[in-house]
C-alpha positions in Angstrom: -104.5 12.8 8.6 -105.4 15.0 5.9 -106.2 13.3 2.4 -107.3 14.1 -0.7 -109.2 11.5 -2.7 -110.5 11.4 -6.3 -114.0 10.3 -5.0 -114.5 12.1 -2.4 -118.0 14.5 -2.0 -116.4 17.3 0.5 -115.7 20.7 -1.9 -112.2 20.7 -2.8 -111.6 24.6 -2.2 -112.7 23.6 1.2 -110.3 21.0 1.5 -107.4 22.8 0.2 -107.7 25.5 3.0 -107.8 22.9 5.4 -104.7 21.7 4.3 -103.6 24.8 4.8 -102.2 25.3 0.7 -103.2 27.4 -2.2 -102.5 24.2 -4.3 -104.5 25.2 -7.4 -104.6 22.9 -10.1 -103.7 19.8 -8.3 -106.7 17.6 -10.4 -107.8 16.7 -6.7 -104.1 14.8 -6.3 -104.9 12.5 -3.4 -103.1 13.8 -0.2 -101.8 11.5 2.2 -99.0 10.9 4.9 -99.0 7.5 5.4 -101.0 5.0 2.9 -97.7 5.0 0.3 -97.5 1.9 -1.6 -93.9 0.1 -1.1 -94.2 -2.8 -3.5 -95.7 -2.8 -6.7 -92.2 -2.7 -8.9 -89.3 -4.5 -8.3 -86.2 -2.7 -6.9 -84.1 -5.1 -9.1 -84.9 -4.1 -12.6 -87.4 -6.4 -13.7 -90.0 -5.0 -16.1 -87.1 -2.6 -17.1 -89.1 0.3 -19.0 -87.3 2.0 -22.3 -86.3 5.6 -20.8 -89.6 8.4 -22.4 -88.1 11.4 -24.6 -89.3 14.3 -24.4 -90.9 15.6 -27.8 -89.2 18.1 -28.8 -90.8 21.6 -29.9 -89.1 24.1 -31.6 -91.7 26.2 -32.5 -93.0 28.2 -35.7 -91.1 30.9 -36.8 -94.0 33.8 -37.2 -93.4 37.5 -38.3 -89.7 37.3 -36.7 -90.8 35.4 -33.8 -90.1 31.9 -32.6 -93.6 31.0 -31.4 -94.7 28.2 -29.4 -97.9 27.3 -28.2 -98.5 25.9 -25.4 -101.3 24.2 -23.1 -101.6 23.5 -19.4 -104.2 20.7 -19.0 -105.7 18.4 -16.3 -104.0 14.6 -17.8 -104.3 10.9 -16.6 -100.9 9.0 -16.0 -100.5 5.4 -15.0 -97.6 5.0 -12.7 -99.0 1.6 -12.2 -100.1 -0.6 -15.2 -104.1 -0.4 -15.2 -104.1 2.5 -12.5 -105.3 6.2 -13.3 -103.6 9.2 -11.5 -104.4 12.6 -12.2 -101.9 14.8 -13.4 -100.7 18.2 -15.0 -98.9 18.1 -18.3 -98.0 20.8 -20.9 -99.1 19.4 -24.6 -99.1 16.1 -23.0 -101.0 14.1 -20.1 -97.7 14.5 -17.7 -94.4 17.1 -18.1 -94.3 18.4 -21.4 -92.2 18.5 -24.8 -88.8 20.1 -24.6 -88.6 23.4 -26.5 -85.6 24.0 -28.3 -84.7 27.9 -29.0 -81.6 29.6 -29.9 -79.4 32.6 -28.0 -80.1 35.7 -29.8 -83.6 35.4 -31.3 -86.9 36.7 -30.1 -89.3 34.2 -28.8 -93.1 34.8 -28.2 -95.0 31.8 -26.0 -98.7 31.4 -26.2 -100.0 29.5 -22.5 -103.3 28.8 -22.2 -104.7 27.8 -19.1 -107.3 24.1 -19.9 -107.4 23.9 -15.8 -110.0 24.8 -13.4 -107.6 26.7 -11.4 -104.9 29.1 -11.9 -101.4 28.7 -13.0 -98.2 29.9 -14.0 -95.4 29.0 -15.6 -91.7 29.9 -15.0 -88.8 30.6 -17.7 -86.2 28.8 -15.2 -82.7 30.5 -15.7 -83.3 33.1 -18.5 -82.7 36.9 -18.2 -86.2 38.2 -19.4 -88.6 41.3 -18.6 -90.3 40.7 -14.8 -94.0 40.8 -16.6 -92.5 37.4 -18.4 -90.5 36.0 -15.5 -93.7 33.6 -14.8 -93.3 34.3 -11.4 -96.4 34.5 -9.2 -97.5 37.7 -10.0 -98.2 36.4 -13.9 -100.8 34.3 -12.8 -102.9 32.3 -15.5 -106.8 32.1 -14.5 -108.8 29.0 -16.0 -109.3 29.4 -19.4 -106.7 32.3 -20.2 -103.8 33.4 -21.9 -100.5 34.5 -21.2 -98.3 35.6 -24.2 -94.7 36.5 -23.1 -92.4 37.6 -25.8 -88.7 37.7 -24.7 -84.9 37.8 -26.3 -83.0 34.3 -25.5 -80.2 36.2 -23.5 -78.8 32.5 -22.4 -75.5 30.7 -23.2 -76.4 27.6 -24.3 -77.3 25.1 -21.8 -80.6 23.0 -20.4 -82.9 25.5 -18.9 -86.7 24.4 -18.1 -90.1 25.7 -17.2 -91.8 25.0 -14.3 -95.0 26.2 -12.1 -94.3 28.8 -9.7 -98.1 29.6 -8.4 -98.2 31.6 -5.1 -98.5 28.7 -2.4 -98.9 25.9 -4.7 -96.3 25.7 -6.3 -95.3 21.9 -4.7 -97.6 20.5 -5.7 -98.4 21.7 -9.4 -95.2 20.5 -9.9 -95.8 17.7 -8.1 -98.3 16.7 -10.6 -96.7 17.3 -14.0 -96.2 21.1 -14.5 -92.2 20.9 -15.4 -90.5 20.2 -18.1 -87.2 20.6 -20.6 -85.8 23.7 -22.3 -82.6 23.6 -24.9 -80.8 26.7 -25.8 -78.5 26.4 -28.3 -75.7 28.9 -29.8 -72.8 29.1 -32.0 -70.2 29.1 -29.5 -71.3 25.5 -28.3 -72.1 24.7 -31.9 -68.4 25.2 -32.9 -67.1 22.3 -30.8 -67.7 18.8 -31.7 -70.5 18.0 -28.9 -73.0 15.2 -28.7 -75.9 17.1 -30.1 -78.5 15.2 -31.7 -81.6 15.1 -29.2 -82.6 11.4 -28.3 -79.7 10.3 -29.6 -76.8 11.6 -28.2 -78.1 14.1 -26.0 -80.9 12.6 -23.7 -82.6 14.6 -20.7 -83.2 13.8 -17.5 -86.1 14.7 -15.6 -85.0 13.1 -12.0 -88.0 12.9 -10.1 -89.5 11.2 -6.7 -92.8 10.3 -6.2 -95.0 8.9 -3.7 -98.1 6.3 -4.4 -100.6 5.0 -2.3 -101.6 1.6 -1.8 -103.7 1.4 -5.2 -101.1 2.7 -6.9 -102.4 6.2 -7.2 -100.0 9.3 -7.1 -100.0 11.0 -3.6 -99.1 14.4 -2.2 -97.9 15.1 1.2 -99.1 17.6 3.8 -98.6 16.7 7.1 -95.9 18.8 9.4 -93.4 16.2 8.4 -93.2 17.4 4.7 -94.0 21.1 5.1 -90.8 20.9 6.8 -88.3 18.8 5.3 -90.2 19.3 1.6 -92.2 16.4 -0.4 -89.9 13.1 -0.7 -91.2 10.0 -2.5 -90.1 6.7 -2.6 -89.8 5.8 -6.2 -87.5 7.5 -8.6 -89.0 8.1 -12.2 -87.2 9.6 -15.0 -88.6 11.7 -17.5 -91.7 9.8 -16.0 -90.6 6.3 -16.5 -89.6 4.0 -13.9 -86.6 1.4 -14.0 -85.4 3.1 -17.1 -83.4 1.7 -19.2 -81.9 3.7 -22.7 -80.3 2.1 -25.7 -77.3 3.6 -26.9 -75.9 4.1 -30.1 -73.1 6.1 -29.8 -70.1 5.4 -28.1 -70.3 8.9 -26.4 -73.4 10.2 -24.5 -74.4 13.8 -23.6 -76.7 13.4 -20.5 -78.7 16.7 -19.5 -79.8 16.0 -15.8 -82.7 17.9 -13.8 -83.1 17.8 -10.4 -86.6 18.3 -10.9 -88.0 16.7 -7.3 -89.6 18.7 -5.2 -87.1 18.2 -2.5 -84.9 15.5 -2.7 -81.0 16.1 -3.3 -78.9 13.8 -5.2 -75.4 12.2 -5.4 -75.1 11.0 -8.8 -72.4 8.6 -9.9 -71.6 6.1 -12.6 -71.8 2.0 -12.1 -68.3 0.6 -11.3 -66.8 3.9 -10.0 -66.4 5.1 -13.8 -65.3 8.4 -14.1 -67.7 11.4 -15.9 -67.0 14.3 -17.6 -68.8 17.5 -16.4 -69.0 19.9 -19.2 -71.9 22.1 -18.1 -73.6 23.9 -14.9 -76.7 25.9 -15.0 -75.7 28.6 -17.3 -74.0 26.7 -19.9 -70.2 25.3 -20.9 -67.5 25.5 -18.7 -64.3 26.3 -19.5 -62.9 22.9 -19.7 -64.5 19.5 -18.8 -63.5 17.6 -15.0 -63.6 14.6 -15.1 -65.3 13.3 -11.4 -66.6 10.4 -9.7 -69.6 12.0 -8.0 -71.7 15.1 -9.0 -74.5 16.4 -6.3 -77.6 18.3 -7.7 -80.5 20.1 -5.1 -83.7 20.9 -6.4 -83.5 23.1 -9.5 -80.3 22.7 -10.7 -78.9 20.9 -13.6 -75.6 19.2 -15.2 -74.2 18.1 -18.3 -71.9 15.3 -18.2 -70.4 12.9 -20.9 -70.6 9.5 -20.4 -67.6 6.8 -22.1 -69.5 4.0 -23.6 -66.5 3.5 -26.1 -66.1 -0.2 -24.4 -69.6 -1.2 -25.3 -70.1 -2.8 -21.6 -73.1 -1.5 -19.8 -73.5 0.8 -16.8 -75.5 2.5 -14.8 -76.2 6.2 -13.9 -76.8 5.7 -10.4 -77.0 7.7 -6.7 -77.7 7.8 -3.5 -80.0 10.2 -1.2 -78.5 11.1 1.8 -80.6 13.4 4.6 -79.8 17.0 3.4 -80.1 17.8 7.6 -78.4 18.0 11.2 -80.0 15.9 13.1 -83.4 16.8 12.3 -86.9 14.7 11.0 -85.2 13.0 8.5 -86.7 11.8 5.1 -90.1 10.9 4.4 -90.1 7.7 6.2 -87.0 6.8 3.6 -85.9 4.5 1.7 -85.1 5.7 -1.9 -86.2 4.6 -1.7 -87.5 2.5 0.8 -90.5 1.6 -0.5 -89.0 -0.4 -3.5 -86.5 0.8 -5.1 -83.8 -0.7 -2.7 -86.0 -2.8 -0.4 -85.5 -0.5 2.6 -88.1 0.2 5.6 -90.2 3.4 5.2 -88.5 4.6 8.0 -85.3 4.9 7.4 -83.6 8.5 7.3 -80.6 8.3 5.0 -80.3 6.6 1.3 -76.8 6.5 1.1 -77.0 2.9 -0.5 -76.6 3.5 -4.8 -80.1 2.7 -6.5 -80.1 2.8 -10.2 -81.6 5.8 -12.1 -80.9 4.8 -15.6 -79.5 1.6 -17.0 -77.2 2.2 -20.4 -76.7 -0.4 -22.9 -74.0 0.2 -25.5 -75.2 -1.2 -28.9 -71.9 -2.1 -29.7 -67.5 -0.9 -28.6 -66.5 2.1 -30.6 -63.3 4.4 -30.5 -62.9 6.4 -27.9 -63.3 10.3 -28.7 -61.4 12.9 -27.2 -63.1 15.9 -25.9 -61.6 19.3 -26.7 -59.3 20.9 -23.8 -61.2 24.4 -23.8 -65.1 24.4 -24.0 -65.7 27.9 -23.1 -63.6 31.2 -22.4 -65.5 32.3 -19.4 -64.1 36.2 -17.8 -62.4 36.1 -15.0 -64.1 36.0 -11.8 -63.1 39.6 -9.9 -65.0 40.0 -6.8 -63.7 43.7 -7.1 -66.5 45.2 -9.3 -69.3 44.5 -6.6 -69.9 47.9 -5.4 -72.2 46.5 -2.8 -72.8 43.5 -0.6 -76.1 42.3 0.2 -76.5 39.4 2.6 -79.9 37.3 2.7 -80.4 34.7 6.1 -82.4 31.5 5.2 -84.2 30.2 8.3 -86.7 27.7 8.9 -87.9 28.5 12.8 -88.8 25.9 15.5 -89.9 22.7 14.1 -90.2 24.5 10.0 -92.8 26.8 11.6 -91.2 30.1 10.7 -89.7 29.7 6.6 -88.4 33.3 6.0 -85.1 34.9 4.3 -83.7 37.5 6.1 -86.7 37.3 9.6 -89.8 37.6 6.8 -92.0 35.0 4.9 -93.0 36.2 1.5 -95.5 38.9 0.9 -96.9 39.5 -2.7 -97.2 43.3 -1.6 -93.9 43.6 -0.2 -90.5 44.6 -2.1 -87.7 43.0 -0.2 -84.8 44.7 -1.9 -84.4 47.5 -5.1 -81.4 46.4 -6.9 -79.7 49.2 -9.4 -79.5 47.9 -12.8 -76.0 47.6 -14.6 -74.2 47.2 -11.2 -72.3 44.7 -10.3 -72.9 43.1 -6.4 -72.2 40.5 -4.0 -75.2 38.6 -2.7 -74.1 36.3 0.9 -76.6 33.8 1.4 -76.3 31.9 4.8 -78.2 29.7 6.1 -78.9 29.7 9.9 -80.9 26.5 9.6 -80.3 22.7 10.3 -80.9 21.9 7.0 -79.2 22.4 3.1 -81.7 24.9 0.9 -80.8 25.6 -2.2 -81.1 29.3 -3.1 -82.6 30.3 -6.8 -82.7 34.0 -8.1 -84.6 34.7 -11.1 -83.0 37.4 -14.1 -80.0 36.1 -13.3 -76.9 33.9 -13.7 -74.3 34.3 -11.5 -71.1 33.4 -10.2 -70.1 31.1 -7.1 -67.0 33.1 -5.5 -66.6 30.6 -2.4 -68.0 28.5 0.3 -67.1 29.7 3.8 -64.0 31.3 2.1 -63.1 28.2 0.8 -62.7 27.8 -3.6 -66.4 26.0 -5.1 -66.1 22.6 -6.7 -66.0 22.3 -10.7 -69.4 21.9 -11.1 -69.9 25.9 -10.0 -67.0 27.5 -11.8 -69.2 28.0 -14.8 -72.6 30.5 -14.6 -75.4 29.2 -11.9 -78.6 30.3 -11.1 -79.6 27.8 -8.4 -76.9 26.8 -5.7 -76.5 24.9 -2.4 -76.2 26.3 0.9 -75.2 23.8 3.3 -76.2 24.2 7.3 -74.1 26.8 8.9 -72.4 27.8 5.3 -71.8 31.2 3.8 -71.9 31.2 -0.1 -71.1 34.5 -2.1 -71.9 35.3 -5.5 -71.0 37.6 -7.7 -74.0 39.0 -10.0 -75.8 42.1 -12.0 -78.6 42.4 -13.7 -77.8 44.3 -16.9 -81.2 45.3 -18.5 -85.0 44.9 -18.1 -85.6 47.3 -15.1 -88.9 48.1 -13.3 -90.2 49.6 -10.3 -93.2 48.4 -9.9 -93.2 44.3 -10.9 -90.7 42.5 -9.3 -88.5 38.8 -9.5 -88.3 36.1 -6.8 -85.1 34.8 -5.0 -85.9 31.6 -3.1 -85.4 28.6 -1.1 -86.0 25.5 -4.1 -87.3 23.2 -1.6 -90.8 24.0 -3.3 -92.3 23.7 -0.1 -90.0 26.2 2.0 -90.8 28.2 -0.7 -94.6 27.6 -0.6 -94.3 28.4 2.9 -92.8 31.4 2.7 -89.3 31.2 2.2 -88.9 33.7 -0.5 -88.4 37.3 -1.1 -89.1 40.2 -4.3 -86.7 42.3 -5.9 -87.6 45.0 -8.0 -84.7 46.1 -11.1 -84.5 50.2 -11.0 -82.6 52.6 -13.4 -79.0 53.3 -10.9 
């Protein structure tokens, strides 16, 4: 068993090619399989912890310029009272602020580097030139900066930034690098939206992690997670376990991340209360749905409203069910087995609720009635496309073999040349045992259907990360309308982030049609 440990002596460059990851910047993370700590909170609640907020950073406008400035740093966190873990943060020892921009204006960020190692930081879900996509080609060495400047192109909607370093990106993320970004607009302005951040409009950061038996953060990298991805047994939220929220408002925005590393989620509300979905990826959609149950895969995010008119409590809860067919299973289990429901390690489905966030009304209020139309979104017409491209996800015997359409990623090779200003169909199928979901970069896109079959309300609005199930077709409809070049290209990826650590990405390049 491979492990890395704070204390060790052996060289830690040495150590990371034995585990066989470019995991830069990991602040010697300890690595482990199987010395994860299953007891040290209570499953039940106890020692409830008010939920963290984001600080919120919206910059300083400079010569026309939003400008924010950012740093990447080596942190400390205590996921157990009185025990140190290293970590990444972003202006902070773990995550970062959440930076609040507006569609329309030009936005210059300033990232330097404070680590030992390189890094790099994705703009998840913006339409932006490639050389400030963040992607692993705009890599950060120690001690440098990177200075993108880009137009927010973006409907309104949660967005974030994240690490996307060439074969590390697991477990940078792992460690802290993530966090929060708000874009805002008129169009979302005009309707009479929960809006006031920490208020009435709270984040979520969903997140899994793994400790050992001191209580120190670990990160897997044994066969087992390579190929079913990193899954921990305790759930934090915005970095805060058992999290509890006090509400003053009887209607609640809730932003949700799915920012684990692998883990997939079915979330729900306590007592079978119904939620309002109001907003995918990309933004609004054109009305809200009111559901019982909303699912979220690595990468992507929600907006729902939450009822809290009656002033009774509740829970935003879910449950964790294998995303495979008959395959490995979770990481020895138990959302979150370890804990957080008081299951063995080894079990292979979560499909019992646990509690992400506990809500308590401060007091009953009138109900408010949501506006019919949020959005007026154009017509989906799978007519324009004047080209299909089709892209296999596979994962090989035993998650040996991660590739998109037979190749692992190459930094040096250009998978596909896409013609600005054209509209296309991209099928994604997935000839695997197990769900992936499938992110392209520059772009938000439409969901057309599911094995011909009409997608859920959730991805009837703009996406630009989506599910594909085993054995399931999606096709979306897409086009890239500006920022061409030949030369520097985007990403389109499994984000499990260790499929796509282990090859299960490709590079487009933008060209003039």
């Amino acid at each position: 068993m491979d492990q890395w440990s704070i204390a060790s002596s052996l060289n830690r460059r040495a150590l990371l090619r034995r585990a066989g990851t470019a995991a830069a910047g990991l602040v010697a993370l300890p690595l482990s399989a199987c010395e994860a700590q299953n007891s040290l909170f209570s499953a039940d609640g106890v020692g409830a912890n008010p939920l963290a907020i984001p600080e919120l950073n919206q910059g300083i406008v400079e010569q026309g310029e939003r400008v924010f400035r950012l740093l990447i740093s080596a942190g400390q966190k205590e996921f157990v009272p009185g025990v140190v873990s290293p970590t990444i943060g972003i202006n902070a020892p773990y995550l970062g602020p959440t930076l609040e921009m507006r569609r329309g204006e030009r936005v210059r960020l300033h990232v330097d580097n404070g680590l030992d190692d390189g890094a790099t930081v994705h703009w998840h879900g913006f339409e932006l030139p490639a050389a400030a996509d963040g992607g692993p080609h705009q890599l950060i060495r120690p001690g440098a900066r990177w200075s993108p400047s880009f137009e927010v192109r973006q409907r309104a909607s949660l967005y974030w930034y994240h690490s996307h370093l060439h074969r590390g990106t697991g477990p940078q993320v792992y460690a802290g690098l993530a966090a929060p970004i708000y874009v805002r607009d008129d169009e979302e302005d005009a309707l009479d939206l929960p809006s006031e951040y920490g208020v009435d409009d709270i984040p979520l950061i969903v997140q899994d992690r793994v400790l050992d038996n001191s209580g120190k953060l670990l990160y897997s990298q044994n066969m087992h997670a390579q190929m079913m991805g990193v899954r921990g047994d305790r759930l934090y939220v915005n970095g805060t376990q058992n999290a509890v929220f006090d509400a003053r408002t009887g209607l609640l925005r809730l932003r949700i991340l799915n920012g684990s590393n692998a883990r997939f989620y079915d979330f729900s509300l306590s007592g079978g209360q119904t939620m309002q979905i109001i907003a995918s990826d990309g933004g609004l959609l054109e009305r809200p749905h009111a559901v019982r149950s909303l699912r979220l895969a690595p990468g992507e995010r929600a907006q729902i409203l939450v009822d809290l008119s009656e002033g009774r409590p509740l829970s935003l809860v879910a449950t964790s069910p294998d995303n495979s067919m008959g395959m490995m299973g979770g990481d020895g289990g138990g959302m979150m087995g370890g804990g957080m429901m008081g299951r063995r390690r080894d079990d292979t489905e979560m499909d019992e609720p646990f509690r992400v966030l506990d809500i308590r009304p401060s007091d009953s209020s009138r109900r408010k009635n949501l506006p019919p139309q949020l959005a007026a979104l154009p017509a989906l017409d799978p007519s324009l496309a004047v080209r299909t491209r089709r892209f296999v996800l596979d994962m090989g015997m035993m998650g040996g073999g991660m590739s998109i359409n037979g190749a692992s990623m190459d930094m040096n090779v250009i998978n596909e040349r896409v013609p600005v200003g054209q509209w296309e169909i991209w099928e994604i199928a997935n000839a695997s045992m197990m769900a992936h979901p499938f992110h392209i970069h520059n772009a938000q896109f439409r969901v057309i259907d599911r094995n011909g079959r009409t997608p859920p309300p959730l991805e009837t609005g703009y996406k630009d990360t989506v599910i594909v199930d085993p054995r399931e077709q999606v096709r979306l409809l897409l086009r890239f309308e500006e920022h061409t070049d030949p030369d520097l290209p985007y990403m389109y990826h499994c984000h499990i982030l260790e499929h796509e650590d282990a090859g299960m990405m490709g590079q487009f390049v933008v060209v003039d049609s």
